[in-house]
N, C-alpha and C positions, 0 to 999 in steps of 0.2 A: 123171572122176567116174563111179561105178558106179552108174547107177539103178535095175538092181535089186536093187543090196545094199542102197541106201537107202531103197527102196519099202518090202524083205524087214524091215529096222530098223524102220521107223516103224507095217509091220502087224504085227511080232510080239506075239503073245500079246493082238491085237485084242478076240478073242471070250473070253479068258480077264478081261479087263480091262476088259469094254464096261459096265460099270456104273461107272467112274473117267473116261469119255469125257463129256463131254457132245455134245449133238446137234450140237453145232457141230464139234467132232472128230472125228467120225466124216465128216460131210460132209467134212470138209476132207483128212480120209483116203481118201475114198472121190474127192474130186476127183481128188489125186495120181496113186491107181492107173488112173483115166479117161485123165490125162494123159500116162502113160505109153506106155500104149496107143497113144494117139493117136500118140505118137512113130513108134513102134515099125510104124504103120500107113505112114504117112510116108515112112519108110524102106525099106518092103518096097515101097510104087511106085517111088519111084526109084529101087530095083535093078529093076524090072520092065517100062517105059516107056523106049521112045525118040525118041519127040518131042518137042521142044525145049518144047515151051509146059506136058507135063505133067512132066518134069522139073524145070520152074521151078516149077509149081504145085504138085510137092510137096518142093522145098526151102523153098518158105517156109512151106508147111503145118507142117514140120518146125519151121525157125525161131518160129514162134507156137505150138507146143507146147512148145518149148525152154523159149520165156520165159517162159507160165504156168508150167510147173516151176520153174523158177529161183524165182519169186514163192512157189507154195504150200511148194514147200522153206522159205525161208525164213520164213513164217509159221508153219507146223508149229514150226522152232525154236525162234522168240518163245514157242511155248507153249508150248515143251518137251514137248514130244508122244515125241519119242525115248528120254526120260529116263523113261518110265512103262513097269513092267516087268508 
């Protein structure tokens, strides 16, 4: 899974279509790209860290960004957020 082809997908043409969003879409858009983030922060400790205790603290940091994603993913699709050009 490419997150940020998905992220690139679900923000394209945001500001061109931000009157077709409601406030709850764009939150929910703006969640996603927090969460991504937050992945991507995750990641760069545990390439960064050699202690056993902050290694584990940010694979699961990872892991609970993972699984907010997997969730806002999936509700962005119920609305079909993707399919708004």
């Amino acid at each position: 899974m490419n997150k940020k082809a998905i992220l690139n997908l679900l923000m394209q043409n945001v500001e061109k279509n931000k009157l077709e969003y409601s406030e709850e879409d764009l939150e929910l858009l703006s969640a996603i790209k927090e969460t991504v983030i937050e992945m991507e922060v995750a990641r760069s400790l545990f390439n960064s860290v050699s202690d056993p205790q902050l290694i584990e603290l940010a694979i699961h940091a990872e892991d609970v960004a993972k699984t907010r994603y997997n969730y806002l993913i999936t509700m962005a699709k119920q609305r079909e957020l993707r399919k708004i050009d």
